[in-house]
N, C-alpha and C positions, 0 to 999 in steps of 0.2 A: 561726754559719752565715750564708751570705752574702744578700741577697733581692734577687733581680730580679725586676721588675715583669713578671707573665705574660699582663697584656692593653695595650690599648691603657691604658682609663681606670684601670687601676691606673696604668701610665706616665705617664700624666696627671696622678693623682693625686700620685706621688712626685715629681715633677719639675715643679712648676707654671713656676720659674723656673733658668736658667743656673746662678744659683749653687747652687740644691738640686740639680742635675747635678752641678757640682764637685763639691761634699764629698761627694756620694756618690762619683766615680769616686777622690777623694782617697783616702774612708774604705775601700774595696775595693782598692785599689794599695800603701797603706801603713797596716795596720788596726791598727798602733802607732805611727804617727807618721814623719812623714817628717825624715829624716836624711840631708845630700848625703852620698854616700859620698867625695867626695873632700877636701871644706872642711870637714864635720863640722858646718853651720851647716842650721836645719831652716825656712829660708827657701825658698818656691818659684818 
């Protein structure tokens, strides 16, 4: 199951920096891994 942050300081907390934003929105968008669907290469 997926967990969004339901206050501010949780968001705070999950998210201190950009990249901890990426890989969660990464880990949530493709929660197996990212694969292009056209080149088949799991480069983003």
């Amino acid at each position: 199951m997926i967990h969004f942050p339901a206050t501010d300081p949780e968001f705070e907390e999950m998210f201190k920096t950009e990249e901890d934003c990426m890989e969660y929105i990464i880990s949530v968008r493709w929660p197996e891994g990212y694969i292009c669907p056209i080149y088949q290469h799991d480069k983003l």
